[in-house]
N, C-alpha and C positions, 0 to 999 in steps of 0.2 A: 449332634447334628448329623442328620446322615442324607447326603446329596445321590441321587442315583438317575443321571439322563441318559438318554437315546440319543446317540451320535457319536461322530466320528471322533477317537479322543483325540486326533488334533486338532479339533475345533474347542471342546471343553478346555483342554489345557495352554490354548493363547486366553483363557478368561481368568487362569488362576495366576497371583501376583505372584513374581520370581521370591525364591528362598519362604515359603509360606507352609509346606509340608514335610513332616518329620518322617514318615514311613512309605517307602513306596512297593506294592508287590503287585506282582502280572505273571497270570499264569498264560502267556501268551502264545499265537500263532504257530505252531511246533513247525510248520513247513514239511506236511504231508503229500500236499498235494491235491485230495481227498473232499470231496462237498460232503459235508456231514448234514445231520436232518437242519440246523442251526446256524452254520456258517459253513461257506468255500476256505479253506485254507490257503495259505500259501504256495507256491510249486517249491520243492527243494532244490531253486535257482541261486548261486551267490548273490548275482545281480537284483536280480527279486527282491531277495531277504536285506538287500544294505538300501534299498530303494523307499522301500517301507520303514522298514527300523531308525536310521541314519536321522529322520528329522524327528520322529517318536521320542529317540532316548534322548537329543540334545536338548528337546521340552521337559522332557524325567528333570535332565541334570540340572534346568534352569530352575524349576519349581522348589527343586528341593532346598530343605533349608542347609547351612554348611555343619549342623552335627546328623544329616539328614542318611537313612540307609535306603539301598534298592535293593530287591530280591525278583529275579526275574526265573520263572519257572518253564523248565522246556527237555526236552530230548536230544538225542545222539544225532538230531540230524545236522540241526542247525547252530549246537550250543559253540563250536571253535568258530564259526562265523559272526556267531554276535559277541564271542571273548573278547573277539577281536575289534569290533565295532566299541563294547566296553570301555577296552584301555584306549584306544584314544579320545573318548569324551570324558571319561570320569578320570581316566589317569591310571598307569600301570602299576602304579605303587597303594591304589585305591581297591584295588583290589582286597579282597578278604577272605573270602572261602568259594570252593566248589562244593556245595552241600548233594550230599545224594539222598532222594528218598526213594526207597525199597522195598515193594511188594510183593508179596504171593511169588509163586511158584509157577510156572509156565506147563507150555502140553510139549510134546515131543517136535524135534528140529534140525535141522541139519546145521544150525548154526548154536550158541548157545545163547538163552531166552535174553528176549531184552526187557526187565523187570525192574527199572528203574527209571525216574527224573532227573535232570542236573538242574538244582536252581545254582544262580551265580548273585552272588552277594556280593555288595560294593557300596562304597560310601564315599560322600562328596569330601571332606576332607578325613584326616586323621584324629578328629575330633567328635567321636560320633558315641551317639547310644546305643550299650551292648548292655542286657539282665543277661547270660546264659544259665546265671544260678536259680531265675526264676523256672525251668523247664527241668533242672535236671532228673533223672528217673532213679527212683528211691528201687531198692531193692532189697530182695532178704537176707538171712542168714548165710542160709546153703551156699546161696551166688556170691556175697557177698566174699566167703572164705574161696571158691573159686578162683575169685576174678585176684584175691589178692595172693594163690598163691601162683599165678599167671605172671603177674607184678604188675597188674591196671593201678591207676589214679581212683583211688575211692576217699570221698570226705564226708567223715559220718557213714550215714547208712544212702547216700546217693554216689551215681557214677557222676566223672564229669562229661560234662556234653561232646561229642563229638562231631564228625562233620558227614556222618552216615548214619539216617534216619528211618529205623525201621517201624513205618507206622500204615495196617493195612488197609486198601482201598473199601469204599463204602462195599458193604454185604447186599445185595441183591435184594434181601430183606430189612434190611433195616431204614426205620421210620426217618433216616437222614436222607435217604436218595429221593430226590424229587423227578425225576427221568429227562437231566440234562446229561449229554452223553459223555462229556468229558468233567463232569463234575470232581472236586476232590474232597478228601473229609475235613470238617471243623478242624481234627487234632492235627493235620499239619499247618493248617493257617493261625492256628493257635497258638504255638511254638514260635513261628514267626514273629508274631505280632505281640505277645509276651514279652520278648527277649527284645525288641527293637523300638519299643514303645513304651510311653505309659501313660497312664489314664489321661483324660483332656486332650491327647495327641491327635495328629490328624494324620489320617491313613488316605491313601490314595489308591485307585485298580481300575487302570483303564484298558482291562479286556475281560468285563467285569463276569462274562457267563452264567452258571446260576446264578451267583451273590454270596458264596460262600466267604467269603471279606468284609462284604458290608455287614451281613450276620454276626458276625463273628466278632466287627467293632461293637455292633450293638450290645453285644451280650460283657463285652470286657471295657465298656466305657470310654471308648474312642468314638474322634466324629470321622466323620467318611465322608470320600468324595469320589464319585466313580460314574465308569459309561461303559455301555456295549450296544455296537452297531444294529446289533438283534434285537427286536422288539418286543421277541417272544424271551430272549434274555432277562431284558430290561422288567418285564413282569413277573418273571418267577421270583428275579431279586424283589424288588417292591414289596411283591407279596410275604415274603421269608422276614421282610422287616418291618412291616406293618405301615411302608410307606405308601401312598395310595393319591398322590396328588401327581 
């Protein structure tokens, strides 16, 4: 099942019944400031950012189910703003990781580049579903004998996972980029969605942009439910999953 509407996801998620979803990920509003071709952003206001988010996540945390995880993806502007927002709805002990993913190499700056995401990961109770064996990165010989005379965690011929994701943004050329500006590639929603799900699950993305989520259920047997305010969002996804009603 893959649900994909146009509108505001506080209006889709008073329609979904409390504790009913096992996965939730948003790569959401970063608080730039910024009208991009697609969406206005946020202003990088405290006030702003808890104005908005504040009723948003306490729908997350109501939906979810209680082995239920959230992965909320975003930047250095706003991420200690919604930490914070976080531990008081899900709980400070609910916390789980500060995942980083990290890209490319920057141009020159007077500061040094900012070449990374901070998704924050959290789960409604202490009862929750983690695969991280299903993603780990197998490696060779060579690295192998490296990494072990370093003194890494290696089992078998894979590393174990960690909480620093090096996986690079889409190539200018490749047949994944559909020209949504802030799009991200399949292999980080993949990892995610892998490791915090499994098959029959329902995944949820309510700042849905291309549809790289909903795809991404479709393709590993999850049902989805999602929305973006953009219209022009809402049809690249559709399109990417062959939804069309």
């Amino acid at each position: 099942m893959i649900q994909i509407e146009c509108c505001d996801n506080l209006k889709l998620m008073a329609t979904i019944e409390k504790g009913t979803v096992d996965l939730i990920y948003c790569d959401i509003l970063y608080g730039t400031g910024r009208k991009f071709k697609d969406y206005q952003d946020l202003k990088p206001i405290r006030s702003e950012i808890e104005e908005h988010y504040l009723p948003r996540l306490k729908e997350m945390h109501r939906i979810l189910k209680e082995t239920g995880s959230i992965y909320l993806q975003m930047d250095y502007r706003i991420s200690h703003w919604v930490r914070c927002i976080m531990d008081d709805i899900f709980g400070y002990g609910n916390f789980r990781n500060e995942i980083i993913w990290s890209y490319d190499w920057g141009s020159r700056t007077k500061k040094w580049n900012s070449k990374h995401d901070n998704i924050l990961f959290y789960t409604k109770t202490n009862k929750y579903n983690i695969n991280p064996e299903k993603v780990d990165r197998k490696i060779n010989e060579a690295t192998k004998k490296r990494m072990m005379y370093r003194g890494a965690m290696i089992k078998d011929d894979k590393t174990f996972p960690t909480c620093v994701w090096n996986i690079p943004t889409i190539n200018a050329m490749s047949k994944e980029r559909n020209g949504y500006k802030t799009q991200k590639p399949k292999a980080l929603i993949e990892r995610i969605i892998k490791a915090s799900s499994n098959e029959g699950d329902t995944v949820a993305d309510f700042y849905l942009g291309s549809g790289t989520t909903a795809e991404v259920c479709k393709d590993l047997n999850r049902n989805f439910i999602g929305c973006d305010i953009n219209p022009r969002a809402v049809e690249i996804s559709k399109s990417r999953c062959g939804v069309f009603s």
